[in-house]
N, C-alpha and C positions, 0 to 999 in steps of 0.2 A: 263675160257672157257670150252667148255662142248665137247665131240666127235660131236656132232649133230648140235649147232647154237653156234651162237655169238650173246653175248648179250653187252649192256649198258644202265646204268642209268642213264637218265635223268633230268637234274633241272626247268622242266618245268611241266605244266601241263599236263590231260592225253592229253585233246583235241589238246593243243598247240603240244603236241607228237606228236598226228596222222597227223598234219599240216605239221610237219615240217619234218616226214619219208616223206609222200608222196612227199615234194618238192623236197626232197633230191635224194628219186627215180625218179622223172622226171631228176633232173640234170644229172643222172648217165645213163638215157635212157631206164629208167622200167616205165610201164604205171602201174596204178591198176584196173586189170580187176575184181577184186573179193573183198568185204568186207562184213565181217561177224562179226556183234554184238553178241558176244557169250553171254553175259549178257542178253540184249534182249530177247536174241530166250533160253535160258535157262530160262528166266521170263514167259513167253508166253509158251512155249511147259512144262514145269515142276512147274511153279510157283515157282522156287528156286531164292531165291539172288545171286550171282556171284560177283567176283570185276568186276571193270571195264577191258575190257578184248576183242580188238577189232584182229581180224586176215585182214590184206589185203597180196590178194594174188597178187603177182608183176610179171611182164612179162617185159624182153628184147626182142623185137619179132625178134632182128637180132637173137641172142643166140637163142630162143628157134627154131628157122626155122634151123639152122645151127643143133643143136639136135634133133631135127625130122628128119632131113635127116638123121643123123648119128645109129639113133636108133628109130623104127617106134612106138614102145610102150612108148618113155619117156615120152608120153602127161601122163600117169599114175602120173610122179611123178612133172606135173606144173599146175597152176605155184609157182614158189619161195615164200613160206608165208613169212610173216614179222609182229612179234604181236607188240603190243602193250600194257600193262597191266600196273594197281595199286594194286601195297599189300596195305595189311592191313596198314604199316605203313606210306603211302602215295605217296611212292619210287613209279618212273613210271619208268618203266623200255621196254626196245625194245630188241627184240632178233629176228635175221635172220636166216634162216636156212643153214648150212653149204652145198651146193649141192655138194662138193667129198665127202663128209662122206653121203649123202643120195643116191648117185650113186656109192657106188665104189665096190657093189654087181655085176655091169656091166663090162663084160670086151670088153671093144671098147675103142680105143684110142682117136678116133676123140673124143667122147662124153667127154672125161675126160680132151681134151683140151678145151672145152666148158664150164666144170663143172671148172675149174681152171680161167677162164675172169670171172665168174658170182660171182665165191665166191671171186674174188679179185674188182669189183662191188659192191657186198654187205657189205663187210669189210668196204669198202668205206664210204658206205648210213651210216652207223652204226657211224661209225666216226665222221661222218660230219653234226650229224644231230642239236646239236646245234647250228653251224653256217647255216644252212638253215634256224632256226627258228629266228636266227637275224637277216639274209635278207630279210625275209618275210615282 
């Protein structure tokens, strides 16, 4: 584990991956408001190859509304990405962002009790994401 996200390796596809963060984020009560094909839009805007390489950006709207109150500017740092990628060697791999290590420049306690359910949430999704993709 890194100071910044939590990651895991996955035995599935990349697609079957993004299938099965997303469901796992519905289970845990994060919608995805944001997905960005960075492969894609690095095809298109640069003509470069890229691995495959998706970012959805995840919202708790309880947690993020309860952080908005606590702090007017944290929309700066939502919502919570969660990638998705393949190396080269075909390893698909998911990593979430750690939000006490990306808020803990802030000092407000409320937010840091909020920054503490979301990354004990996303530990979760991360965990659990191969059993999401065998209930799918």
């Amino acid at each position: 584990m890194s100071d910044y996200h939590f990651s895991r390796a996955v035995d599935m596809s990349f697609e079957d991956a993004i299938a099965a963060v997303t469901a796992s984020l519905a289970r845990h009560g994060f919608g995805v408001l944001t997905e960005i094909d960075v492969t894609a839009t690095l095809k298109k805007k640069l003509d470069a190859d890229f691995k495959p390489y998706r970012i959805l950006g995840a919202c708790s709207p309880s947690h993020a509304y309860r952080a908005l109150q606590a702090e007017d500017k944290i929309g700066t740092m939502l919502p919570c990405n969660v990638i998705v990628q393949q190396h080269t060697d075909g390893t698909v791999e998911v990593s979430a962002i750690d939000p006490i290590a990306s808020m803990q420049a802030i000092e407000n306690p409320a937010l840091g009790e909020v920054a503490v359910e979301v990354q004990a949430k996303l530990r979760e999704v991360i965990d659990d994401i191969e059993s999401a993709a065998a209930a799918a």
